[in-house]
N, CA, C and O of each residue as an XYZ file, in Angstrom:
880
protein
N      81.679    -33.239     40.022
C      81.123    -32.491     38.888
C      80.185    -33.403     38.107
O      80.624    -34.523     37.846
N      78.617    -33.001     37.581
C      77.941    -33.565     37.204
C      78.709    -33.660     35.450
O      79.335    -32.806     34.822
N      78.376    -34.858     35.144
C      79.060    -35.237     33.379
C      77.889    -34.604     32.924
O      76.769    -34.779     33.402
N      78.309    -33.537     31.574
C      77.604    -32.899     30.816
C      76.770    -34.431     29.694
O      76.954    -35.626     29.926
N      76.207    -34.058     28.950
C      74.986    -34.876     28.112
C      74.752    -33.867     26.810
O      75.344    -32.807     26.603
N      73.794    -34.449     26.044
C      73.450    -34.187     25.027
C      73.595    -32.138     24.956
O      73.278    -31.350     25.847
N      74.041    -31.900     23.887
C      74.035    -30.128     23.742
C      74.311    -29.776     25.354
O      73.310    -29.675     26.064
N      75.110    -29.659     25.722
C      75.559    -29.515     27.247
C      74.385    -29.631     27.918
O      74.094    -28.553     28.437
N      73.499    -30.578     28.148
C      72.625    -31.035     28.963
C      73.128    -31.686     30.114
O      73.469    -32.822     29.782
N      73.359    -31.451     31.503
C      73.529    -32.261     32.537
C      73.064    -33.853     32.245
O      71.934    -33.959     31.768
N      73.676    -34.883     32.437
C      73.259    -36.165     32.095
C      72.270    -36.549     33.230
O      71.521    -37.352     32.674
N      71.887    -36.425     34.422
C      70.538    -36.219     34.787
C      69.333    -35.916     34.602
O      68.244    -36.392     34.921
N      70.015    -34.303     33.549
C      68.913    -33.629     33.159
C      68.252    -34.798     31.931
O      67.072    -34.954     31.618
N      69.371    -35.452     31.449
C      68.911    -36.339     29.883
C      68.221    -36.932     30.044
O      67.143    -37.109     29.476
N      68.852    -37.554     31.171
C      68.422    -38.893     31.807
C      66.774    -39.131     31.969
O      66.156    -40.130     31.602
N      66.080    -37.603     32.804
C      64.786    -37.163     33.011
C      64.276    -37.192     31.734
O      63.251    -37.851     31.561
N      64.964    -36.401     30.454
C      64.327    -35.744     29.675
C      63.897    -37.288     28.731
O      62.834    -37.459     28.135
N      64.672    -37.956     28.786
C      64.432    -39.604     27.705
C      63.479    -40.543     28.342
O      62.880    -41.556     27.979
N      63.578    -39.643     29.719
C      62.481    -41.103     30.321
C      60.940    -40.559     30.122
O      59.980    -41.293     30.356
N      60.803    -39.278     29.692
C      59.820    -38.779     29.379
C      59.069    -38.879     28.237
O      57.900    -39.247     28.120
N      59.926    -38.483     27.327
C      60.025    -39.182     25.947
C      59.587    -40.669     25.056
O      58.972    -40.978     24.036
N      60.376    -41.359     26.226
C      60.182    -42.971     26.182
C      60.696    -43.599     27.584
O      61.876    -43.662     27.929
N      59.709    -43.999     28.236
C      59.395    -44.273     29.122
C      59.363    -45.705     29.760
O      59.751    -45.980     30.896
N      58.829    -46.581     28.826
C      59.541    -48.077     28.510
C      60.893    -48.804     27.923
O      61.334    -49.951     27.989
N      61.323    -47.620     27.336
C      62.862    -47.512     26.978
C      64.139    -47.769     27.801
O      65.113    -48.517     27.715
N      63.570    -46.543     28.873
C      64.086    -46.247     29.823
C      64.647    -46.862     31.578
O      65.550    -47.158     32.360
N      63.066    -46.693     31.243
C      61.911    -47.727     32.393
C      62.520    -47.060     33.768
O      62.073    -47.452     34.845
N      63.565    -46.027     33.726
C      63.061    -45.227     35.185
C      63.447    -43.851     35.090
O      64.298    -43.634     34.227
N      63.116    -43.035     35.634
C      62.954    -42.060     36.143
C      64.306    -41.241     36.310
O      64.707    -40.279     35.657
N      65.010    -42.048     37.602
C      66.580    -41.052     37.195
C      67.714    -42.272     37.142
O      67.458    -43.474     37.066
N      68.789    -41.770     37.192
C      69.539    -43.160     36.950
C      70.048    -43.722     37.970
O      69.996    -42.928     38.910
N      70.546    -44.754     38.284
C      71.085    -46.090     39.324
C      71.474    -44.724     40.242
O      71.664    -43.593     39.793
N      71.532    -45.107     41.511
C      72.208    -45.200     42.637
C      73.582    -45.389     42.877
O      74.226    -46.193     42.203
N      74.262    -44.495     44.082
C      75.985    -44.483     43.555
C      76.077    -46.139     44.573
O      77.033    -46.909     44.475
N      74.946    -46.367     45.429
C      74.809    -47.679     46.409
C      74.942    -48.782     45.222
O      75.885    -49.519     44.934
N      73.761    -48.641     44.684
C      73.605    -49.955     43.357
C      74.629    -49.858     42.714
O      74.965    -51.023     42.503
N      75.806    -48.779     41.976
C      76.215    -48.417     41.217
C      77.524    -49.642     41.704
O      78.194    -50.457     41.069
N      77.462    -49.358     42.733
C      79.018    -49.727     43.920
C      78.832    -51.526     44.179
O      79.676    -52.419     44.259
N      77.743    -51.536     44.238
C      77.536    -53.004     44.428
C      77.207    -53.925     43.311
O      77.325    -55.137     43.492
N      76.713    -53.345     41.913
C      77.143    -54.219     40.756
C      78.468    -54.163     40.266
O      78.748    -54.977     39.386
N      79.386    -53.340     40.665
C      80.629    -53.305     40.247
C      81.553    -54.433     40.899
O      82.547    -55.025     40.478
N      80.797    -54.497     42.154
C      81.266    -55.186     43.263
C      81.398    -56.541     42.696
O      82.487    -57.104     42.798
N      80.171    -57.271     41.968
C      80.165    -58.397     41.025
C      81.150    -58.639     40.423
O      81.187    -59.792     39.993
N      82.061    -57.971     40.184
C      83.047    -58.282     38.895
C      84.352    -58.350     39.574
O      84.553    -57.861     40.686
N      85.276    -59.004     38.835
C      86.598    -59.123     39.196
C      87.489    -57.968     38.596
O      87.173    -57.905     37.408
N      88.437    -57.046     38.864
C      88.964    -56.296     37.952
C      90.557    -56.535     38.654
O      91.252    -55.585     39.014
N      90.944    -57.860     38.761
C      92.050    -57.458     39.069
C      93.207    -58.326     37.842
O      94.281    -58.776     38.243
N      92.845    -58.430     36.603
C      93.089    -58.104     35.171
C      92.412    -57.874     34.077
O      91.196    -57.721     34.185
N      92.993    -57.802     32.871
C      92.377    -57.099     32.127
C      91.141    -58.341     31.636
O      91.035    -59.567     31.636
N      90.320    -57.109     31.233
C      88.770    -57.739     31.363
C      88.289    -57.224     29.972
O      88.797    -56.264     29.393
N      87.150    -58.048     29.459
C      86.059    -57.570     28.363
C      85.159    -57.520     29.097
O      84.807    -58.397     29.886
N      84.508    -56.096     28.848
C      83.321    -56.302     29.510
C      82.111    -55.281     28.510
O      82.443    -54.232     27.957
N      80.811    -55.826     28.460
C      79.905    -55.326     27.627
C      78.680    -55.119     28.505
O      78.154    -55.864     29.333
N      78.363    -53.836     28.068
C      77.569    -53.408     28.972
C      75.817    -53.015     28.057
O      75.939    -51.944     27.461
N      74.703    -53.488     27.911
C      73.539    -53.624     27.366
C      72.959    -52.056     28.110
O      73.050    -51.736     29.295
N      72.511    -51.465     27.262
C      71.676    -50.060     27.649
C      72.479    -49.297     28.908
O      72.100    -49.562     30.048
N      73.357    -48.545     28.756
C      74.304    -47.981     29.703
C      73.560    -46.615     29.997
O      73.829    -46.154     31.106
N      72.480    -45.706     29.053
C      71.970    -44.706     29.387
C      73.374    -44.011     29.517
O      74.478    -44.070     28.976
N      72.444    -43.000     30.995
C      73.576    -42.110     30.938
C      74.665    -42.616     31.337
O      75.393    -41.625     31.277
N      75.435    -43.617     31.777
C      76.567    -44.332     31.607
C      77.367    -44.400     33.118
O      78.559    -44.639     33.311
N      76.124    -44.058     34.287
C      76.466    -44.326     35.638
C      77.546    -45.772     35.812
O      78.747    -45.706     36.073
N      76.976    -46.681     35.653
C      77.942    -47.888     35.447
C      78.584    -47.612     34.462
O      79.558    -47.275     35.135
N      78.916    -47.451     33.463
C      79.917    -47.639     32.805
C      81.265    -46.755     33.090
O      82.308    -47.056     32.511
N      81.199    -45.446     34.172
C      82.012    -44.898     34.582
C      82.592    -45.524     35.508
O      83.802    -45.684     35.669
N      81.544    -45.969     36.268
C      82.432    -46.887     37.314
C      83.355    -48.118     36.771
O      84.538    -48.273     37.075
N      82.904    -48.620     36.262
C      83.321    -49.998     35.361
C      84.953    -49.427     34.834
O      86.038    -49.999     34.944
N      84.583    -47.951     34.179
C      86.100    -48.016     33.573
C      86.764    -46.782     34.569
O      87.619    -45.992     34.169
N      86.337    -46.790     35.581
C      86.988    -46.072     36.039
C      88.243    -47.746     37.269
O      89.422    -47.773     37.624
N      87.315    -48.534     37.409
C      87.943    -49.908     37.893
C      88.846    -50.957     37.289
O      89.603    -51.782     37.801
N      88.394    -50.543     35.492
C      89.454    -51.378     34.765
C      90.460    -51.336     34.531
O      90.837    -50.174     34.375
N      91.412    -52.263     34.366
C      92.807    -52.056     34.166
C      92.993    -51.520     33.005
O      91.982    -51.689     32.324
N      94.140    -50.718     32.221
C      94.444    -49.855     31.073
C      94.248    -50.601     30.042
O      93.952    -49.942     29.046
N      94.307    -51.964     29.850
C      94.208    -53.151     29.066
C      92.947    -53.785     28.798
O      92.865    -54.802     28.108
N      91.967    -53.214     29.324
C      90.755    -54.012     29.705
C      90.061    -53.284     28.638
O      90.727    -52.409     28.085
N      88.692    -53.491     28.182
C      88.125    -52.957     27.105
C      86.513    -53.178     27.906
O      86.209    -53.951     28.814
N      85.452    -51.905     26.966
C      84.344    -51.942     27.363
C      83.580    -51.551     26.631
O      83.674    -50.359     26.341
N      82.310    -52.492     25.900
C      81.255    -52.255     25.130
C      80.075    -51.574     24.989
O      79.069    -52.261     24.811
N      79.990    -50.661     25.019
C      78.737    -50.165     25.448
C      77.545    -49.634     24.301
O      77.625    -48.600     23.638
N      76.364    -50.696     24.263
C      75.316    -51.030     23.252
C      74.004    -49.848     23.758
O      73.233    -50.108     24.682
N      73.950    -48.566     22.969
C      73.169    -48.344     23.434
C      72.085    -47.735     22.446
O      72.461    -46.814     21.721
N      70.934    -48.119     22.368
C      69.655    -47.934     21.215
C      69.470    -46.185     21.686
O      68.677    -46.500     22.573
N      69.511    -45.326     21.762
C      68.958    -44.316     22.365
C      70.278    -43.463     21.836
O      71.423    -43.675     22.236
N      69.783    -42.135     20.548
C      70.567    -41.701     20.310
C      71.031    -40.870     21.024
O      72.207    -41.144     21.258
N      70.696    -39.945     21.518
C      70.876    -39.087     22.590
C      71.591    -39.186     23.392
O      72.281    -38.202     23.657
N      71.757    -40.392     24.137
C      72.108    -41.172     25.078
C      73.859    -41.735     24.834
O      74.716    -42.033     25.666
N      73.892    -41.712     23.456
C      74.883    -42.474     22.594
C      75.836    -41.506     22.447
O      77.021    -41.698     22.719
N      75.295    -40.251     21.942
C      76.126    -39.152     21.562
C      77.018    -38.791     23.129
O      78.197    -38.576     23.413
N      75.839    -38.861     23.832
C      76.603    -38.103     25.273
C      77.458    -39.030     25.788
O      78.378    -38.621     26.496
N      77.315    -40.462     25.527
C      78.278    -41.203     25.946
C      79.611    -41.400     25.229
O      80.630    -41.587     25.894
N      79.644    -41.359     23.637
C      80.601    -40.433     23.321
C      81.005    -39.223     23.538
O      81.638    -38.972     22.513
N      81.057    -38.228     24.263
C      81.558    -37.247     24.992
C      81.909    -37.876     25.835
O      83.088    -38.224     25.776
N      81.360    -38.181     26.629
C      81.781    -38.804     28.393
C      83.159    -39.791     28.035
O      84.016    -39.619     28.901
N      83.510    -40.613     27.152
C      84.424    -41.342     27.153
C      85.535    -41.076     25.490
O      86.288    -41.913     24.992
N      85.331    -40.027     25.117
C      85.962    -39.354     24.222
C      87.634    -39.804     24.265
O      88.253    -40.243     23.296
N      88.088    -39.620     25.384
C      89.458    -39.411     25.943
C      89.794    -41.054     26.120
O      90.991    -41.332     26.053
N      88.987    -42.014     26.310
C      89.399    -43.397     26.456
C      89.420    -44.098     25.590
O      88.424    -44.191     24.872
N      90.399    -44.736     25.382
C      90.586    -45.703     24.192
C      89.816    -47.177     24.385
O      89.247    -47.860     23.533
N      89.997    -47.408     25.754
C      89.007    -49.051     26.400
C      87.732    -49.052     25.805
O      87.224    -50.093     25.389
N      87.148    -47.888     25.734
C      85.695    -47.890     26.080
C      84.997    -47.511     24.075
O      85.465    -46.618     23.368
N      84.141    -48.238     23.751
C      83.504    -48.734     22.732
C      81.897    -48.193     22.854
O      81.023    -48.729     23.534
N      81.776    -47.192     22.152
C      80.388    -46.585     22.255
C      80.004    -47.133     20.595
O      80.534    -46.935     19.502
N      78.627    -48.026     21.128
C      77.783    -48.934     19.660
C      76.620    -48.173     20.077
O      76.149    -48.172     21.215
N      76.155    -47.469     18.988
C      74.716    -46.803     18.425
C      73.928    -48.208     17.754
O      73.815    -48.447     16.552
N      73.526    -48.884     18.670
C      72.863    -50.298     18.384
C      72.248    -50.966     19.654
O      72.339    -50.665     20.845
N      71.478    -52.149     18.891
C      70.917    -53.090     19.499
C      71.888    -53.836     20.454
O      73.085    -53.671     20.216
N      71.508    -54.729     21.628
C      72.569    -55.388     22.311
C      72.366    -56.800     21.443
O      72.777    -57.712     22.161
N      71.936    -57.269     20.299
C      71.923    -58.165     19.901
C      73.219    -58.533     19.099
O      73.703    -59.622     18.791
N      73.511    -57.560     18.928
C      74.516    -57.127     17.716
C      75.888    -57.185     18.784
O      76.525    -56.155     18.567
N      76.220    -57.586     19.304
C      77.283    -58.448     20.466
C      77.815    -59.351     19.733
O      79.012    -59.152     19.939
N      77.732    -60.342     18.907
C      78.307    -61.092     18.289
C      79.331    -60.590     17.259
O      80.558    -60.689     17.226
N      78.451    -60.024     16.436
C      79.033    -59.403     15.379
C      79.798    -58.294     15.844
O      80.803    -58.154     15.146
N      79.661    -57.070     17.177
C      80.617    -56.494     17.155
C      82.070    -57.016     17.732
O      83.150    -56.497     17.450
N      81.855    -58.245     18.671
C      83.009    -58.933     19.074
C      84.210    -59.488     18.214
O      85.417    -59.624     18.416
N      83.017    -59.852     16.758
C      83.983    -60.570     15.931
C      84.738    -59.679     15.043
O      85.789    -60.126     14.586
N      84.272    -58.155     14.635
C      85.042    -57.315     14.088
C      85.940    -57.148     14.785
O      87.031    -57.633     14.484
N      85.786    -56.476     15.834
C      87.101    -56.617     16.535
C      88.357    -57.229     17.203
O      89.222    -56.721     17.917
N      88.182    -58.435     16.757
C      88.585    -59.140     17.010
C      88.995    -59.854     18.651
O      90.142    -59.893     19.095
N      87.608    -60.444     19.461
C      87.362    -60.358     20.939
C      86.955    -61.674     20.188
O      86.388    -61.849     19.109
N      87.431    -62.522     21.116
C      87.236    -64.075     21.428
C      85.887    -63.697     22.181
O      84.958    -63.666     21.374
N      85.427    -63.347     23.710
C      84.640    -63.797     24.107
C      84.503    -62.657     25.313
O      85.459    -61.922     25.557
N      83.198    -62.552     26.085
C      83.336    -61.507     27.238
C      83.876    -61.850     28.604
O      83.943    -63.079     28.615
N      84.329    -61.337     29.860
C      84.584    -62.110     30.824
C      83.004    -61.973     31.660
O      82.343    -62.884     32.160
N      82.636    -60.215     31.583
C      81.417    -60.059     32.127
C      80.907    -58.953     31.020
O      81.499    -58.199     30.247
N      79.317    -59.256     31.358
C      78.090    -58.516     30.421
C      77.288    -57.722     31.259
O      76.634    -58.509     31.944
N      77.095    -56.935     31.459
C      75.684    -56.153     32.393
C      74.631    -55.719     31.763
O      74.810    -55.068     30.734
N      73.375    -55.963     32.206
C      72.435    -55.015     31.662
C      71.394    -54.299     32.211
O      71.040    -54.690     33.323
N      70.750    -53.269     31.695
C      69.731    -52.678     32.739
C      68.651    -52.367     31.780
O      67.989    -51.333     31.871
N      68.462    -53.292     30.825
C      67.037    -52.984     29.822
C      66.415    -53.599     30.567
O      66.906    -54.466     31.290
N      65.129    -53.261     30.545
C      63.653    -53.853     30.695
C      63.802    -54.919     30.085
O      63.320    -54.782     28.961
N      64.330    -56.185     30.270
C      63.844    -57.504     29.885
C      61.975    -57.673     29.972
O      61.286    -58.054     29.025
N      61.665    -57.445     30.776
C      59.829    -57.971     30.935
C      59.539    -57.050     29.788
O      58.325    -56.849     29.812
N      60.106    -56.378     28.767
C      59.224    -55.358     28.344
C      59.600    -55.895     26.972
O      59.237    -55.225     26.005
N      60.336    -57.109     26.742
C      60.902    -57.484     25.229
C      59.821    -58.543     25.100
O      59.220    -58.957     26.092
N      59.559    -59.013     23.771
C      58.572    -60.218     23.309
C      59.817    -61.603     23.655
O      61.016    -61.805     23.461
N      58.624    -62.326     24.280
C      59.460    -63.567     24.714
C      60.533    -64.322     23.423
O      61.551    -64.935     23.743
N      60.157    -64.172     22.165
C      61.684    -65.007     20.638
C      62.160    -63.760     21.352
O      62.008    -64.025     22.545
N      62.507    -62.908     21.278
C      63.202    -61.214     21.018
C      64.172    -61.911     22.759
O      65.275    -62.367     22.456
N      64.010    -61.958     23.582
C      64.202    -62.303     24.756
C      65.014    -63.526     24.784
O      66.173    -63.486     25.198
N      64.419    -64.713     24.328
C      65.695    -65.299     24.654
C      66.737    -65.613     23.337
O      67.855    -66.112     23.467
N      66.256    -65.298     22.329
C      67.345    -64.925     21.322
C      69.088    -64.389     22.050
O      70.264    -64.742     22.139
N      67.834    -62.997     22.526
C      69.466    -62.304     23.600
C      70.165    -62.690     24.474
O      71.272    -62.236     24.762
N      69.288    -64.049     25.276
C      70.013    -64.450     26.101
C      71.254    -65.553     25.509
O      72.385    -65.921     25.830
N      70.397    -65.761     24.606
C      71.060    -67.051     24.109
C      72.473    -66.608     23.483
O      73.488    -67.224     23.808
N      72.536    -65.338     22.419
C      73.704    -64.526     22.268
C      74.271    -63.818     23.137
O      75.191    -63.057     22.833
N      73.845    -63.940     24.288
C      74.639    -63.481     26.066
C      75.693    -64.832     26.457
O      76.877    -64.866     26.792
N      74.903    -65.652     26.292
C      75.289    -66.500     27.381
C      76.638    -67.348     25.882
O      77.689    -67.808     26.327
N      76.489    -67.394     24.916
C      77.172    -67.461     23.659
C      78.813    -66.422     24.097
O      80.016    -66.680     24.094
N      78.283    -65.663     24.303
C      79.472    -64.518     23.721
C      80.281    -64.775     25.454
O      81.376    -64.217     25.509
N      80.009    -65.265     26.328
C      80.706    -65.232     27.732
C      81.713    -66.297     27.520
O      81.561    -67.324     26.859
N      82.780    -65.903     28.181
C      83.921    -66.787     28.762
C      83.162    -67.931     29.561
O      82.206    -67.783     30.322
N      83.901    -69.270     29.160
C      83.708    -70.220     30.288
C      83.672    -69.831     31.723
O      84.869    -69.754     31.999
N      83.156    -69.608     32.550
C      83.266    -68.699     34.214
C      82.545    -67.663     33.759
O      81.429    -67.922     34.208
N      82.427    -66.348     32.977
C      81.663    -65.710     32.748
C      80.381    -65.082     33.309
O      79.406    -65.828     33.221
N      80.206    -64.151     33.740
C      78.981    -63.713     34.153
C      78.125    -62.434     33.815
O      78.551    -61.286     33.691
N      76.560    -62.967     33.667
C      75.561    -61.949     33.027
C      75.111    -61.683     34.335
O      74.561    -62.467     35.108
N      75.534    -59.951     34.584
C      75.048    -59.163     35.747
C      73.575    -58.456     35.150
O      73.549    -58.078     33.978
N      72.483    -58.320     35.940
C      71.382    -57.891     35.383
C      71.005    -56.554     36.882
O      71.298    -56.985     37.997
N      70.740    -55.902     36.860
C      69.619    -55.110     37.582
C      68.124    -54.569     37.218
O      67.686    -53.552     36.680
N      67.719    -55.411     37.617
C      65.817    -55.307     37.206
C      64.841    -54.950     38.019
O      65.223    -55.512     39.046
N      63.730    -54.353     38.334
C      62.641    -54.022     38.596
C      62.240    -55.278     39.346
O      62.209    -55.427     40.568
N      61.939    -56.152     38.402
C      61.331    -57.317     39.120
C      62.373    -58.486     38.315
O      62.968    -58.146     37.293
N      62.495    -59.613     38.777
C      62.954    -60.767     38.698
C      62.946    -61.834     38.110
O      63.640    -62.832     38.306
N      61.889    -61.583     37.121
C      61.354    -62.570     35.732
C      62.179    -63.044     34.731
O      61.874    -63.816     33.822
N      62.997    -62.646     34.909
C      64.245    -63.048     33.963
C      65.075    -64.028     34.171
O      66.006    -64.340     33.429
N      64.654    -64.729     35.546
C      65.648    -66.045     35.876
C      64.576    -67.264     35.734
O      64.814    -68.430     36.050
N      63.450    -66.814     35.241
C      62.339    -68.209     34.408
C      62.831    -68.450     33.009
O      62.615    -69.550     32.499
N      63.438    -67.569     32.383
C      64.105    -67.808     30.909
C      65.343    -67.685     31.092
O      65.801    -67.890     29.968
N      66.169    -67.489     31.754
C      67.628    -67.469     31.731
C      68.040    -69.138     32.176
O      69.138    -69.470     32.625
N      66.999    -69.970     31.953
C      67.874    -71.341     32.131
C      69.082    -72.010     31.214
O      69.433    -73.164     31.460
N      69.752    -71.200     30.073
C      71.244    -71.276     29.346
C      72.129    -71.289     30.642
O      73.180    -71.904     30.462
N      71.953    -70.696     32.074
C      72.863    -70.341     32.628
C      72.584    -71.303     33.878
O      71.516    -71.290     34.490
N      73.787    -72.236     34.224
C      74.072    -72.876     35.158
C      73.182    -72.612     36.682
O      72.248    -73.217     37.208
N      73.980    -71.412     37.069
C      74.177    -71.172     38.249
C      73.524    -69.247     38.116
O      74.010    -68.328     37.457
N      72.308    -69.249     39.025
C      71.977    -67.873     39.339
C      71.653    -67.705     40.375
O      70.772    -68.429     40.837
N      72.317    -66.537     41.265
C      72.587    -65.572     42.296
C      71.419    -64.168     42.166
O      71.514    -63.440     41.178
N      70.469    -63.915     43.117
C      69.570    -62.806     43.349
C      70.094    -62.450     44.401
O      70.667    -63.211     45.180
N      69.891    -60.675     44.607
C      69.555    -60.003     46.058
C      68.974    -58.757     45.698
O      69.415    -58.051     44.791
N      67.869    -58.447     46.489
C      67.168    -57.284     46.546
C      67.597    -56.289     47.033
O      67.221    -56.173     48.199
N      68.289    -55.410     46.654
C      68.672    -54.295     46.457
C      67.630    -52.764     47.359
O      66.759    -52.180     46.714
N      67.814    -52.536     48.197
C      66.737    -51.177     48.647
C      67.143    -50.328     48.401
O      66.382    -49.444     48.006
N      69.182    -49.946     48.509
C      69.388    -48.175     48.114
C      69.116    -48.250     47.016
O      69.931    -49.079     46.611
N      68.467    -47.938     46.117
C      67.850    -47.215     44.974
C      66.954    -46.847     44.707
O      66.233    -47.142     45.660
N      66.256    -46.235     43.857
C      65.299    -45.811     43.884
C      64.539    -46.401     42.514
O      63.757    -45.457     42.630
N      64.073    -47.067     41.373
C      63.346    -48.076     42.497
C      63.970    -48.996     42.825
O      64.722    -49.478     41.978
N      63.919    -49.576     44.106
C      64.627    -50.892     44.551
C      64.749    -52.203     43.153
O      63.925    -52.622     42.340
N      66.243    -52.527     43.431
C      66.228    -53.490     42.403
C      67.085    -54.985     42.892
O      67.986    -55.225     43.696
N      66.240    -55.826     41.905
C      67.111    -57.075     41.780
C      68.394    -57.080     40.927
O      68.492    -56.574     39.809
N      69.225    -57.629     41.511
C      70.526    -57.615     41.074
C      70.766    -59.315     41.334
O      70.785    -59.950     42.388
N      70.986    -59.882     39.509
C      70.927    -61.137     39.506
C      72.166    -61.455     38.974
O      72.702    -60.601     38.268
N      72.724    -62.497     39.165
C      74.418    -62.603     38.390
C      74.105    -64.215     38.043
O      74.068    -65.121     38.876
N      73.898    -64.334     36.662
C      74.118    -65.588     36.071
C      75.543    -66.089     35.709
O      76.319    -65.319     35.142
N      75.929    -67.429     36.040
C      77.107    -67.697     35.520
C      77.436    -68.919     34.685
O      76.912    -70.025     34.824
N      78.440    -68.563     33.731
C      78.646    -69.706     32.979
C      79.525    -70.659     33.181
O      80.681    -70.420     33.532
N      79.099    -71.737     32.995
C      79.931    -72.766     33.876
C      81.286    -72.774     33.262
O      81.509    -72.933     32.062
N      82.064    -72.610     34.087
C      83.732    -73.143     33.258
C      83.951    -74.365     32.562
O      83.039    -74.896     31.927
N      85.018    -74.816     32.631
C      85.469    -75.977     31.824
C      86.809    -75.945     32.010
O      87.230    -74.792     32.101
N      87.596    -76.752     32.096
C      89.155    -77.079     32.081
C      89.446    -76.240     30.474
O      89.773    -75.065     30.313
N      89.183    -77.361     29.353
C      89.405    -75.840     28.027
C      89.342    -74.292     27.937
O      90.101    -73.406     27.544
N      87.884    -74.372     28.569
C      87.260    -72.849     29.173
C      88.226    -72.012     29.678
O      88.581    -71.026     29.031
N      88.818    -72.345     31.028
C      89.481    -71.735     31.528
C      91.474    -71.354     31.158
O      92.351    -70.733     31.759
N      91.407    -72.099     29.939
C      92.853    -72.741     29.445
C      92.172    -71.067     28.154
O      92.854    -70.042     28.154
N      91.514    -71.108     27.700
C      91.669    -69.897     26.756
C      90.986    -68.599     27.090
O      90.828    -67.581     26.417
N      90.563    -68.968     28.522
C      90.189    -67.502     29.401
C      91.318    -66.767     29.621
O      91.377    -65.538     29.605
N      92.400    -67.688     29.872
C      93.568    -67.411     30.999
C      94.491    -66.584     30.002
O      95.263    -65.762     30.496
N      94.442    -66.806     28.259
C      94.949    -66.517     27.231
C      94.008    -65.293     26.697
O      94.161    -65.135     25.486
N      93.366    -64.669     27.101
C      92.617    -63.765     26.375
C      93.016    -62.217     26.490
O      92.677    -61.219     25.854
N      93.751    -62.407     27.410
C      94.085    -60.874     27.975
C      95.792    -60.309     26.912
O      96.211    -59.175     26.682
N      96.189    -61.263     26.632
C      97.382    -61.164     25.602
C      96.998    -61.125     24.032
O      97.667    -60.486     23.220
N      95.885    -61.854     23.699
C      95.051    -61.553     22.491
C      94.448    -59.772     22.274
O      94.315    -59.179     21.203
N      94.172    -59.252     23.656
C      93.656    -58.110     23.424
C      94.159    -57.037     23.525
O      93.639    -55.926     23.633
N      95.233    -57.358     23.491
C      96.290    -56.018     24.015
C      96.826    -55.529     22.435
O      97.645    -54.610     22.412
N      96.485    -55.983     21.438
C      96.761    -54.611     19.903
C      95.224    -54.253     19.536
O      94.815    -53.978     18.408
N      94.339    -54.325     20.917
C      92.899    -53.378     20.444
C      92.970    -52.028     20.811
O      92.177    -51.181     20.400
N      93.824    -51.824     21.511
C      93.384    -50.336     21.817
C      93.489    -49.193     21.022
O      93.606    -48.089     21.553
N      93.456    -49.355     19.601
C      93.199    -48.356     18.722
C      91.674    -49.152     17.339
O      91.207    -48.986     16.212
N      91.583    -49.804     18.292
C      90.221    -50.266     17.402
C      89.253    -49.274     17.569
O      89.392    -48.421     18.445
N      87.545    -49.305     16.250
C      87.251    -48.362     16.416
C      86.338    -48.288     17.682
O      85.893    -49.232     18.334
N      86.166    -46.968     17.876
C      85.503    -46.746     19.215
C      83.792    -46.674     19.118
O      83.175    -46.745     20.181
N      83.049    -46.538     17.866
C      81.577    -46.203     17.614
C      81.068    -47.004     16.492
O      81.922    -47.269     15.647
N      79.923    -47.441     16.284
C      79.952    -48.255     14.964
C      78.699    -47.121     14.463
O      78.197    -47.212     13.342
């Protein structure tokens, strides 16, 4: 069954109707691939509970998958500038307590982590148009990306093109592969943050810190 959207709009139909609208916003046409969808999920570990924040979720193809993979304990951020987009994703996850719909910037990651009281992310995804932000605006975000990750930590990206691993040098270690099931073909890059013996000593502790969130609020 297709997930309804804005005023019972099919979220396809939204999906079309925002990229029309705003078009650099968007930056495609219809949304991810259930191929791409399956293989950035694939990136992540879900076999405990996880933070995970997700940058421009749209109509919220990944983010269904994401919480449809997380454990009951696991929590999920989802930053999205696009009201339309926001509302329907509150519908779509109405019924879940994990899942965190922010009518905002993905900059604003810091500050929503610290209200709620979230030490740090395990994984981040995003699917904004990085090439389409002003280079301060750009690595500002990375810099509050690569900030807000767990020691081990990883920033999953799917992009158009690949320009984003000339400024993502905060991050140790980065992983590309070109992607063809989708439409348009994408890079799928996974930056990671290097661990640490400490790192991993209050990674290993984070999942017991987060277990009296699940009545935190769900929208800011």
């Amino acid at each position: 069954m297709e997930a309804r959207g804005d005023n019972s709009i099919p979220v396809s139909a939204l999906f079309f109707k925002r990229f029309l609208q705003r078009p650099f916003q968007v930056a495609s046409i219809i949304p991810s691939s259930k191929a791409l969808v399956e293989r950035v999920a694939s990136k992540m570990d879900f076999s405990q509970p996880r933070v995970i924040a997700e940058y421009g979720p749209g109509a919220g193809v990944h983010s269904r998958e994401i919480a449809r993979r997380m454990s009951p304990d696991s929590h999920l951020l989802l930053f999205e500038l696009d009201a339309a987009f926001s509302r329907a994703l509150e519908r779509q996850f109405a019924g879940d307590v994990r899942v965190h719909v922010i009518h905002g910037d993905a900059a604003s990651l810091p500050h929503e982590l610290k209200r709620r009281g979230i030490f740090c992310c395990d994984y981040i995804l995003s699917g904004i148009p990085f090439s389409i932000l002003k280079i301060d605006k750009k690595r500002a975000l990375l810099r509050k990306t690569h900030d807000a990750l767990a020691p081990g930590g990883s920033f999953i990206i799917y992009q158009v093109t690949n320009e984003l691993k000339q400024h993502a040098t905060l991050f140790e270690h980065a992983e590309s592969e070109y992607f063809l099931q989708n439409i348009p073909p994408m890079f799928i890059t996974v930056f990671q943050k290097t661990p640490s013996l400490q790192g991993r000593g209050r990674r290993a502790a984070q999942p017991r810190r987060l277990s009296g969130l699940v009545g935190a609020d769900r929208s800011a």
